[in-house]
C-alpha positions in Angstrom: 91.8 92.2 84.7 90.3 95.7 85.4 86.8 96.6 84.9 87.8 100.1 83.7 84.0 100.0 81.6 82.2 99.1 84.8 84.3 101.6 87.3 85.9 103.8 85.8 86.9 106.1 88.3 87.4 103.1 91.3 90.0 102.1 88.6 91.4 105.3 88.4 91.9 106.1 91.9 93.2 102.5 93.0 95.7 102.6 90.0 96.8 105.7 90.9 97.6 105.1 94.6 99.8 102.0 93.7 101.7 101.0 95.3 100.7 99.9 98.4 100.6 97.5 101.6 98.7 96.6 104.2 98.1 93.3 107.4 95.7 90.9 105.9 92.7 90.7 107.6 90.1 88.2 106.9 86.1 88.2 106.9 85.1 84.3 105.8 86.3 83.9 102.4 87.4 87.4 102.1 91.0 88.9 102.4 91.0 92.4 103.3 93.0 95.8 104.4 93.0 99.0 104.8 94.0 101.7 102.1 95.1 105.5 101.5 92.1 105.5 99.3 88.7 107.0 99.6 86.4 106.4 96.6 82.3 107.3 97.2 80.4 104.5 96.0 80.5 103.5 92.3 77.8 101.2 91.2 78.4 99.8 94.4 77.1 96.0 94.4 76.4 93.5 97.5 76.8 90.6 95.4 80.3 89.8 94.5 81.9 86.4 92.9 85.1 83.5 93.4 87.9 86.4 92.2 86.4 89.6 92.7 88.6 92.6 93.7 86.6 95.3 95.2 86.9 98.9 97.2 84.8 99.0 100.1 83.7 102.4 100.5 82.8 102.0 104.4 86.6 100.9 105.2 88.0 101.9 103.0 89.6 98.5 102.5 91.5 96.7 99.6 88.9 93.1 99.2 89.7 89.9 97.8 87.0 87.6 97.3 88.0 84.0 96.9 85.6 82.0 98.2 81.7 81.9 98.0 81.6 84.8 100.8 80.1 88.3 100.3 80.5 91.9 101.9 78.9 92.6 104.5 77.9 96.2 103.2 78.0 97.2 99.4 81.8 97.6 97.6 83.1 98.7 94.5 84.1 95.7 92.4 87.3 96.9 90.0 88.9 93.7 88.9 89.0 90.2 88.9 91.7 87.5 89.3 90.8 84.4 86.7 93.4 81.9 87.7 95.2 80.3 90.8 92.2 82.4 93.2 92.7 79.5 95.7 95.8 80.7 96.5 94.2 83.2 98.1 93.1 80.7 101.1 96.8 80.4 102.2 96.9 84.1 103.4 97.0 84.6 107.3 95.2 87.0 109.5 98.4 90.0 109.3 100.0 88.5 106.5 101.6 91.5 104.7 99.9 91.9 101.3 101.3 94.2 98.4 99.8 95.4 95.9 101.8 96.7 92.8 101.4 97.6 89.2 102.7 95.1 86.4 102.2 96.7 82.7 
């Protein structure tokens, strides 16, 4: 689900760069990767929650929160994933991730 109220234009941008692909890093309960975004901080928060997709301004980086973890600088959160976010913890450091759009 998008939070197209809440980031309107961190929305925009990430929506509009789709798609895209990048080697799965990982930061405790956090998958993350570079993109061929940059997006200024948008009521950037430090406090993120089990499902949160965010932009990190500072990587710029895709994020996937999915654990209790949080960022270690502010990020952008755009969406959230509601269901199956344990999945998540299967993902290996440089697993390939891709990231399409589904209307």
């Amino acid at each position: 689900m998008l939070l197209e109220e809440e980031r309107p234009e961190t929305c925009e941008a990430i929506w509009d760069a789709l798609p895209f692909k990048g080697e799965a890093k990982l930061y405790k309960e956090e998958i993350y990767f570079s993109i061929p975004v940059e997006i200024v901080p948008e009521n950037a928060t430090s406090s993120t929650e089990r499902g949160d997709i965010s932009y990190w301004p500072e990587g710029p980086a895709f994020c996937v929160f999915f654990g209790d973890s949080q960022p270690a600088s502010p990020v952008n959160t755009f969406a959230r994933v509601d269901e199956d976010v344990g999945k998540f913890s299967n993902v290996s450091e440089g697993d390939v991730i891709v990231v399409e759009k589904v209307e």
